[in-house]
C-alpha positions in Angstrom: 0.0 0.0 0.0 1.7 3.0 -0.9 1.2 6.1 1.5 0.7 9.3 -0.1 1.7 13.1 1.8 0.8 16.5 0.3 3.6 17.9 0.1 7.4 16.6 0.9 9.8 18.4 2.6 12.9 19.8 2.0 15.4 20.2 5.0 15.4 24.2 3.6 11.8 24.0 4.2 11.1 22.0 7.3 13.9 24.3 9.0 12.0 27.3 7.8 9.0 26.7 8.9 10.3 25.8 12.5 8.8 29.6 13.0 5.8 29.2 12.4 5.3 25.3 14.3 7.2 26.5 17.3 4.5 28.1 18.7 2.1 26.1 17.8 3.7 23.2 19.0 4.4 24.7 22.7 0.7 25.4 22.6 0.1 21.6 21.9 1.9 20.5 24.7 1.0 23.3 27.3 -2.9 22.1 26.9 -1.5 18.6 27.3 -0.1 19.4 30.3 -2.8 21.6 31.8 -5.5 18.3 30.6 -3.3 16.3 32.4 -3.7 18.8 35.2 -7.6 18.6 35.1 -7.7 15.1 34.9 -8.6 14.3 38.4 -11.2 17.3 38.5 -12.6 15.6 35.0 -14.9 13.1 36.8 -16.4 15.1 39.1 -17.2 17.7 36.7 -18.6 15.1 34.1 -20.9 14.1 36.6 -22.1 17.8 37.2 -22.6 18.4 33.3 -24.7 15.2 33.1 -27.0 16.6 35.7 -26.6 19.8 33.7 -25.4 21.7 37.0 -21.9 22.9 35.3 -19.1 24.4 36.6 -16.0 26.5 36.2 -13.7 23.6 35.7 -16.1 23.1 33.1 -15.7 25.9 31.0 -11.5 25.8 31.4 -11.9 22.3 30.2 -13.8 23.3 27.2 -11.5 26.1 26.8 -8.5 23.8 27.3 -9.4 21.6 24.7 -10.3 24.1 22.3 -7.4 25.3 22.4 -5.4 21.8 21.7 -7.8 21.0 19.1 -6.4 24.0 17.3 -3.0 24.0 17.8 -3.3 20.3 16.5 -5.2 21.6 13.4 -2.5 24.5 12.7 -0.1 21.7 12.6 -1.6 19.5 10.7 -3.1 21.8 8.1 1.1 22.5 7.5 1.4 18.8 6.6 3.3 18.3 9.5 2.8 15.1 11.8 2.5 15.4 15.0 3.8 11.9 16.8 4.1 13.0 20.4 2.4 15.5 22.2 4.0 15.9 25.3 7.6 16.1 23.7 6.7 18.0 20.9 8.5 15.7 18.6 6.8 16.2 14.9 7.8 14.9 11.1 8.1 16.3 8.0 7.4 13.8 5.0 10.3 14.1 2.9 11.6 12.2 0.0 15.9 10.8 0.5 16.6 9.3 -2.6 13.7 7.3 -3.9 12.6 6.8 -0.8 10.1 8.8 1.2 11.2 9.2 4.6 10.5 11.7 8.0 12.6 14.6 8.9 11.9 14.9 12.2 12.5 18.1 15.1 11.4 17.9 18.7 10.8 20.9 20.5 14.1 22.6 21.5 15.8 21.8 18.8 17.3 24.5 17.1 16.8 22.7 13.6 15.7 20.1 11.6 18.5 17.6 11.8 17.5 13.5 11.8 15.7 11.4 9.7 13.7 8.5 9.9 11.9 5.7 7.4 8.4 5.4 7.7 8.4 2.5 9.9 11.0 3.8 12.0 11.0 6.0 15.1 13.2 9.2 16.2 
């Protein structure tokens, strides 16, 4: 089954558009963490919205999300992958050669500097 990506990247291009998914990507992972935060609230609060009481953590968690769901989208509409939220680690579909592989970056990094095949990790 071949795997088809809309656009592959060139090291040039992944690194240059480090500027743009930086932010988005530290987004990503500070709603992970603040989810991860809520978490023990979450069942408590689930309970309250099925008896339609609400609450406060309600409306953070809604906010929370929302605002993970579009950092995700942002990234994704780049045709970037994301493949780990909490370390911010992301490919690039590239082509090496014949083959297509992933450049990948993790947040930190200050460029675009490994490579992986498609079955392969970072």
């Amino acid at each position: 089954m071949a795997i088809s990506f809309s656009h592959l990247f060139t090291r040039d291009e992944a690194n240059a558009l480090l500027l743009t998914l930086n932010p988005l990507v530290e987004e990503m992972m500070r709603s992970r963490a603040r989810l991860l935060e809520l978490q023990p609230a979450l069942e408590p609060v689930l309970q309250k919205m099925i008896g339609n009481g609400g609450s406060r953590a309600t409306g953070e968690l809604l906010t929370v999300f929302e605002r993970l769901r579009a950092a995700l989208r942002a990234i994704e509409a780049t045709g970037v992958l994301v493949k780990d939220m909490q370390t911010g680690l992301v490919d690039f579909p590239s082509r090496r050669g014949d083959e297509i592989v992933f450049l990948c970056w993790r947040h930190g990094e200050a460029a675009v500097s490994h490579w992986h095949d498609l079955e392969s990790g970072f």
